[in-house]
C-alpha positions, 0 to 999 in steps of 0.5 A: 426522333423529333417530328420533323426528323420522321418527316424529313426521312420519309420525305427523302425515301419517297424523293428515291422512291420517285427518282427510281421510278423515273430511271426505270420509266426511261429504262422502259421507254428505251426498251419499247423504242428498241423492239419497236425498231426491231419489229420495223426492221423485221426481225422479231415474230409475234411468238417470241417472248418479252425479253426478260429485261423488261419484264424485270424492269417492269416488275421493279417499276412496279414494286417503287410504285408501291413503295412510293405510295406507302411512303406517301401514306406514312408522310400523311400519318406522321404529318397527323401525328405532327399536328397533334402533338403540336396541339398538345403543347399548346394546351 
């Protein structure tokens, strides 16, 4: 695989990475605008639990995070490795 094809990969896999962050971010937002809308109007008491949707999408939210940054340390590694090759050509 050519350099810019590794890059190229990397790049749309971290573009992912990111766009799910942003779908669970919003999934979460919405999620603590619902509690909290439950919490004003009165239904809810401090000893019940979080809902486990959002625990999930917190733990999937954390998972992308991850991903995202490995991804980007790839992107940095293959760019190295880019600029290296490209010095021994022209040598």
């Amino acid at each position: 695989m050519a350099p810019h094809e590794r890059t190229q990969l990397v790049t749309r896999l971290l573009e992912e990475a990111t766009r799910m962050q942003t779908v669970l971010e919003q999934a979460i937002v919405a999620k603590a605008q619902e509690a909290a809308h439950v919490e004003a109007s009165g239904h809810i008491t401090d000893d019940e639990p979080t809902s486990p949707m959002v625990s999930t999408v917190e733990e999937q939210y954390d998972a992308w995070e991850k991903i995202a940054q490995a991804l980007s340390d790839i992107q940095t590694e293959l760019n190295r490795i880019e600029q290296a090759e490209q010095q021994s050509l022209k040598r």
